[in-house]
N, C-alpha and C positions, 0 to 999 in steps of 0.2 A: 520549673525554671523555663526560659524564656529558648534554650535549647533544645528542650526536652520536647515542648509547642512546633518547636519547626522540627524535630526529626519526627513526629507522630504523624505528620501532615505530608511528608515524602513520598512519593510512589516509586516503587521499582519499575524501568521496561517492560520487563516481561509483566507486571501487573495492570500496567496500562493496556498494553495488546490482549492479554487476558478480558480486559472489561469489552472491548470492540468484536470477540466471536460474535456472529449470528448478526455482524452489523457490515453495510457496506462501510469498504475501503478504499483509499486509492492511495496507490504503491510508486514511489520516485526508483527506476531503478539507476543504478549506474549506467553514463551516457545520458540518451535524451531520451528513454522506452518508460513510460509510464502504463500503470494497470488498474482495474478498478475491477472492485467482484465483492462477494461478501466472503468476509472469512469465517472459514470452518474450522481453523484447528492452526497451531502453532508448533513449534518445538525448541528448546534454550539455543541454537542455534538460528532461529528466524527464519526457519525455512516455512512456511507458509503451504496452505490449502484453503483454496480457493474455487467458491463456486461462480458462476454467470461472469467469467474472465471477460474482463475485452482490455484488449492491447492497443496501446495508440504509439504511434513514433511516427518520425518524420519521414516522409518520403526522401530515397535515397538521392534520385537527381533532381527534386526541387524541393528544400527544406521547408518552403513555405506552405507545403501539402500535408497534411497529418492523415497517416495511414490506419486507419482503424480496423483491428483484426478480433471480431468475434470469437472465445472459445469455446466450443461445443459442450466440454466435459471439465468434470471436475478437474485442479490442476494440481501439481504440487512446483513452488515456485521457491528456488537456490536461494536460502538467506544471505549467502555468500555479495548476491548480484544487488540487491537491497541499501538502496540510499534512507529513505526517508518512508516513513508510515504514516498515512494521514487518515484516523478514521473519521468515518462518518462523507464518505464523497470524495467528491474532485473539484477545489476551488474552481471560481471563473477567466482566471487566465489560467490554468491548465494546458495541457494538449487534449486531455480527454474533454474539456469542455467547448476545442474547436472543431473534435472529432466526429 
């Protein structure tokens, strides 16, 4: 049946973030702090691992500055603080793509 077609065709969250390990990412978080890195590992709360982090946000006293903060190490990032998941990069209006 024609129900049957569209719930076979469904993906869970967690199985779409599952297809993105080992791919870059870029992370909307709550506020204006965006991240991009490749994801290493996940857990049903979306707390997130992350290698080659970089952090972008706006500079405090002049929003029109995007502050780009390279992370040395591997991270492990609060699913808690996590707006939006975008794998495969960081579109062109981003912050990470003014960064």
């Amino acid at each position: 049946t024609t129900t049957n077609k569209i719930m076979s065709n469904r993906i869970l969250p967690l199985e779409l973030i599952d297809k993105a390990i080992g791919s870059p990412i870029w992370i909307l978080m709550r506020g204006q702090t965006e991240l991009t890195g490749i994801l290493r590992g996940f857990d049903d709360y979306v707390n997130l691992v992350l290698d080659d982090a970089v952090e972008y946000s706006p500079d405090p006293r002049d929003g029109s500055v995007v502050v780009k903060k390279e992370l040395k190490s591997e991270i492990l990032l609060n699913g808690n603080h996590v707006a939006v998941l975008v794998p495969g990069g960081s579109p062109e209006d981003s912050l990470a793509s003014r960064g």
